[in-house]
C-alpha positions in Angstrom: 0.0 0.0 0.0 0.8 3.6 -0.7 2.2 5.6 2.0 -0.1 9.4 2.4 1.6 12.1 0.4 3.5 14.2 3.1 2.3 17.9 3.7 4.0 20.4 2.2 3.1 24.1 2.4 4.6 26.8 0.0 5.3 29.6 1.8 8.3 31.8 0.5 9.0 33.3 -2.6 12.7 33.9 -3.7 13.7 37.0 -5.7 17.8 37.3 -7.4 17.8 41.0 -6.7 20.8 43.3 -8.2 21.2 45.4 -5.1 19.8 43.5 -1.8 19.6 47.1 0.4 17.7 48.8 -2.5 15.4 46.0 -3.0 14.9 45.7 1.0 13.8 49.4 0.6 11.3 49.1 -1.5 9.5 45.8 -0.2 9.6 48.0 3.2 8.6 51.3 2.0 6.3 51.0 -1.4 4.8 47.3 0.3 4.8 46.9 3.3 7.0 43.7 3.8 9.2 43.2 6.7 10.9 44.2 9.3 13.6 42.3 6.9 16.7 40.5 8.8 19.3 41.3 6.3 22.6 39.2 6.4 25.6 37.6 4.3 26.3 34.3 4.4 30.1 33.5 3.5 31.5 30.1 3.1 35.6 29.3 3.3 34.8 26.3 1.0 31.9 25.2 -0.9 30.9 22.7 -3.7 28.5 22.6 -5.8 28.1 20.3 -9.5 31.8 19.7 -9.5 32.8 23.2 -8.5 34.3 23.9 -4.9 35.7 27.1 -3.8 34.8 30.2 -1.9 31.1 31.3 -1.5 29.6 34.7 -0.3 25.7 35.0 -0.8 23.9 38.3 0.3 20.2 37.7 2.1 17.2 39.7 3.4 14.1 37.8 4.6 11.2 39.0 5.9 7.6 38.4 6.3 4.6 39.5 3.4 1.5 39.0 5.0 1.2 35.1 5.9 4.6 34.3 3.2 7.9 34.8 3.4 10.6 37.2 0.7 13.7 36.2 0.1 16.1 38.5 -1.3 19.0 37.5 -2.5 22.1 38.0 -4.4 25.1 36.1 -5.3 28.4 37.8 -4.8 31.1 34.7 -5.5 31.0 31.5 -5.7 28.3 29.1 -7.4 24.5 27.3 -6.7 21.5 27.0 -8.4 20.9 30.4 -7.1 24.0 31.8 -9.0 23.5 29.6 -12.3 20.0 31.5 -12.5 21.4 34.9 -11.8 23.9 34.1 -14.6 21.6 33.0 -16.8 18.0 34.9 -16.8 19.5 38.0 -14.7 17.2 39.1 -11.8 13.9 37.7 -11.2 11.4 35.2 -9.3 13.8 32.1 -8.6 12.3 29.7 -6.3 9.5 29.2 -3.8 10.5 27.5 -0.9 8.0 24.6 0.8 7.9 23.6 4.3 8.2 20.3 4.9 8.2 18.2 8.0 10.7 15.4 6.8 13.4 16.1 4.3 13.6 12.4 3.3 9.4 11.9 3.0 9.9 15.0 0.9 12.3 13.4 -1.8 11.0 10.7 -1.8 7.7 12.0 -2.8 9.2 14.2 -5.3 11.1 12.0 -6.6 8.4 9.5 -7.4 6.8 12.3 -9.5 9.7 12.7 -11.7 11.6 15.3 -9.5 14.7 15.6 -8.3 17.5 16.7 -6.0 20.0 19.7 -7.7 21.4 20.8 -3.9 21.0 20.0 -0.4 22.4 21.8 2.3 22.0 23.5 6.2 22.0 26.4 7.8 21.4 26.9 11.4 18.8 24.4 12.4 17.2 24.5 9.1 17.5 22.1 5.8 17.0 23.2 2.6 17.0 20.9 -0.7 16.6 22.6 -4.2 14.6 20.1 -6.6 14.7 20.6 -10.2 11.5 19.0 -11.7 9.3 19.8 -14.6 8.5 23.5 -13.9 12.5 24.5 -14.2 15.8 24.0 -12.2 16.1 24.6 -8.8 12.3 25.9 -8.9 11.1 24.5 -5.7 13.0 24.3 -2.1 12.5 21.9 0.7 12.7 23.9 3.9 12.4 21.8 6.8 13.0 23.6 10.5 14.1 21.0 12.6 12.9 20.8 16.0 10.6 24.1 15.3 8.7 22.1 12.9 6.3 23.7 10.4 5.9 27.3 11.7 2.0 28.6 12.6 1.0 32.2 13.0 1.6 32.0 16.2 5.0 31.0 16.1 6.2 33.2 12.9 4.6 36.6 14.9 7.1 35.4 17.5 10.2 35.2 15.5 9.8 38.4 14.1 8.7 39.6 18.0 11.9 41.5 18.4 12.2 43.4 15.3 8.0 44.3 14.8 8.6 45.7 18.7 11.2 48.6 17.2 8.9 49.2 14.3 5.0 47.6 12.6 5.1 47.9 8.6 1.4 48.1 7.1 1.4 44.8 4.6 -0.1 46.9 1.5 0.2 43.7 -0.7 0.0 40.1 1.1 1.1 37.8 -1.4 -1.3 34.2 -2.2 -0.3 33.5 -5.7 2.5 32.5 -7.5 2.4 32.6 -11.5 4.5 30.3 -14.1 4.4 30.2 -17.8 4.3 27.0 -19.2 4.7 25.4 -22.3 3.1 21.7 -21.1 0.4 22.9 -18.4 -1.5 18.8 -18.4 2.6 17.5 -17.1 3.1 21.3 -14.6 -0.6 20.6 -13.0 0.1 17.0 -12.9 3.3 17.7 -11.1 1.7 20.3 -9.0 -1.7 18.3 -7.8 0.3 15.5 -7.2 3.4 17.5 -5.1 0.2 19.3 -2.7 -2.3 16.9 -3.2 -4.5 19.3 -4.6 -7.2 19.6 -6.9 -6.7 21.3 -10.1 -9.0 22.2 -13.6 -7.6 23.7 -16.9 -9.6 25.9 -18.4 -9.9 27.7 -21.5 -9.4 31.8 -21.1 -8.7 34.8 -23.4 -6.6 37.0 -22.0 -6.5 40.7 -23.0 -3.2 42.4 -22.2 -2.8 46.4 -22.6 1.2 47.1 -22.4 2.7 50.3 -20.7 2.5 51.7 -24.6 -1.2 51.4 -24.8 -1.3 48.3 -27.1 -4.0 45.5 -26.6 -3.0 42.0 -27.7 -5.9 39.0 -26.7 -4.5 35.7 -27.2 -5.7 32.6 -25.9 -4.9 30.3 -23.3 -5.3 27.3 -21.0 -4.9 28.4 -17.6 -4.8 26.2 -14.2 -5.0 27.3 -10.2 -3.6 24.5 -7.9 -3.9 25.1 -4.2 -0.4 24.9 -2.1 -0.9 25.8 1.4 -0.1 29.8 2.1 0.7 30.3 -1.9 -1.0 28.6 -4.7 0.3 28.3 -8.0 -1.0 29.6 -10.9 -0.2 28.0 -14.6 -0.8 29.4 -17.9 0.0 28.5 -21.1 -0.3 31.1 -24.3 -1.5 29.5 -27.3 0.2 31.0 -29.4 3.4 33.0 -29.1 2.3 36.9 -28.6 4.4 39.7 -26.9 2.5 39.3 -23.9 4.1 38.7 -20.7 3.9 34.8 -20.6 4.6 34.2 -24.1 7.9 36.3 -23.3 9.0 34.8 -19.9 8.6 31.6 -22.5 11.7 33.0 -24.5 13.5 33.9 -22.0 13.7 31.0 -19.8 14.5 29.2 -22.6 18.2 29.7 -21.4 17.7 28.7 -18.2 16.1 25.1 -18.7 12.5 26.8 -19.0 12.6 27.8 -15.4 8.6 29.0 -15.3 8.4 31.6 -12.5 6.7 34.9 -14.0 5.5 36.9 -10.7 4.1 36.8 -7.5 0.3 38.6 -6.2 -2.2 39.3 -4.1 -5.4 41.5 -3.7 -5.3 44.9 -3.8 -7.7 48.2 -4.2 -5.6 51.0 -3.8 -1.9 50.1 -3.9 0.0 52.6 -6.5 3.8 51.2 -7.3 6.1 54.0 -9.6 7.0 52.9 -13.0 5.2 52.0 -16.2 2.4 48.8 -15.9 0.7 46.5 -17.7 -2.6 45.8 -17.1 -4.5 42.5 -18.1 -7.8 40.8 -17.6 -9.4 37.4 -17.9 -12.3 36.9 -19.5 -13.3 34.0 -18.5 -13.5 34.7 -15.1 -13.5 38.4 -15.2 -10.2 39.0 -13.1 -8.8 42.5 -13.6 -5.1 42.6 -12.6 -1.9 45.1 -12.9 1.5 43.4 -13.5 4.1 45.8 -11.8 7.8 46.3 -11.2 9.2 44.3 -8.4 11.9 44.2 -6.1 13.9 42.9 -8.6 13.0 45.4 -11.2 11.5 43.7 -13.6 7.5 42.9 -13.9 7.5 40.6 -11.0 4.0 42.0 -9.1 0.9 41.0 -9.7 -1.9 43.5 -8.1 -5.6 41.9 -8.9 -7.9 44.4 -8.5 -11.3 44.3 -6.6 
């Protein structure tokens, strides 16, 4: 007999930012994220697919409503982390999942077709990037030792000390994450079968107005799977257009099709500088602005009403 799928629960989202103190800024001051603990992380010696030698990564994390941000940025050395900054730049890089067991976790994973690019530990905590269908490195196994999976009660604790010098008003609390695909029956397979979730493709047109004022509509088949504080949301373009999936399609073809477009939430009255694109679907009449992120490029995804 089958043993139960383990739970997992996506709860961070990873940005490869160019400047980590500039990108802290703004998650703090134009969304509300944070109180950020911002530290570097240097290594004497490590390895990584052959390569082994010094290692210095830069990292903010801090709280976005009920998720985590990561910011991060690669100063020497080489991980997935680094291979993606190389290759696409800046930009959404990986979502991390908590997970009670490591090994239940990979083995899970790995059953689905998945599997392990890195493992390593910091502190108490044990993370394992898994490359898989949806891109390399996409997905990361957190698992917090003795803390185990962290509740709201416990995460308000952590960040106890810091919220008591100063509160941030969340203007944006991400709950979706979005990926272009180019196979969305093998990402929601993937997917449903990682969370145990249910999941439908549907057929929606999507109309896109770019920061220029041109309107494209193309069609596509689009898919929400459920993943605990973030849930995943696929599309696939039906055509290739200049829209913002379509494009992200391109460009991760350099980086093994890594999917990761931009992360979102509700919002009603949250302004962000810079030009935006703004994009509805039909199907389900969803109004949304893609924005500029913390990485700088159009990484936020404000749904309106």
């Amino acid at each position: 007999m089958a043993l139960p799928a383990p739970k997992l629960t996506a709860y961070q989202a990873c940005f490869i930012v160019e400047d980590v103190p500039r990108a802290l800024q703004f998650c703090e001051e134009m969304l509300g994220w944070g109180p950020f603990q911002h530290f570097r992380i240097p290594l004497e010696h490590a390895e990584y697919r052959g390569w082994s030698g010094p290692k210095l990564n830069e990292v903010a994390l801090g709280m976005a409503g009920s998720s985590q941000v990561e910011l991060m940025h690669v100063h020497q050395g080489q991980d997935s982390m680094q291979q993606y900054q190389r290759d696409m730049g800046t930009g959404l890089q990986h979502i991390g999942v908590l997970c009670h067991s490591t090994t239940d976790a990979v083995a899970h994973l790995s059953a689905l077709g998945a599997e392990v690019d890195d493992s390593r530990q910091y502190g108490d905590i044990t993370f394992s990037f898994i490359n898989s269908s949806l891109g390399p490195a996409l997905l990361e196994l957190l698992e917090r030792g003795e803390r185990g999976l962290p509740t709201q009660e416990s995460m308000a604790r952590d960040m106890e000390e810091l919220t008591a010098q100063r509160t941030l008003n969340t203007r944006l609390a991400p709950d979706r994450v979005t990926l272009a695909v180019a196979d969305i029956a093998e990402a929601s397979r993937f997917l449903g079968e990682t969370f145990s979730a249910h999941r439908e493709i549907i057929d929606d047109c999507l109309r896109i107005r770019g920061s220029n004022g041109a309107i494209e509509e193309l069609l596509c088949k689009r898919c929400i799977v459920p993943g605990g504080v973030l849930e995943f949301e696929l599309v696939q373009p039906m055509r290739p257009g200049n829209d913002p999936y379509s494009r992200h399609l391109r460009r991760a073809s350099a980086h093994g099709n890594h999917a990761l477009v931009h992360i979102g939430g509700h919002t009603t009255d949250l302004a962000l500088p810079g030009p935006t694109i703004s994009g509805e679907w039909r199907e389900r009449a969803e109004h949304f602005l893609l924005c500029s992120g913390p990485d700088e490029r159009c990484s936020l995804q404000l749904r309106l009403g």
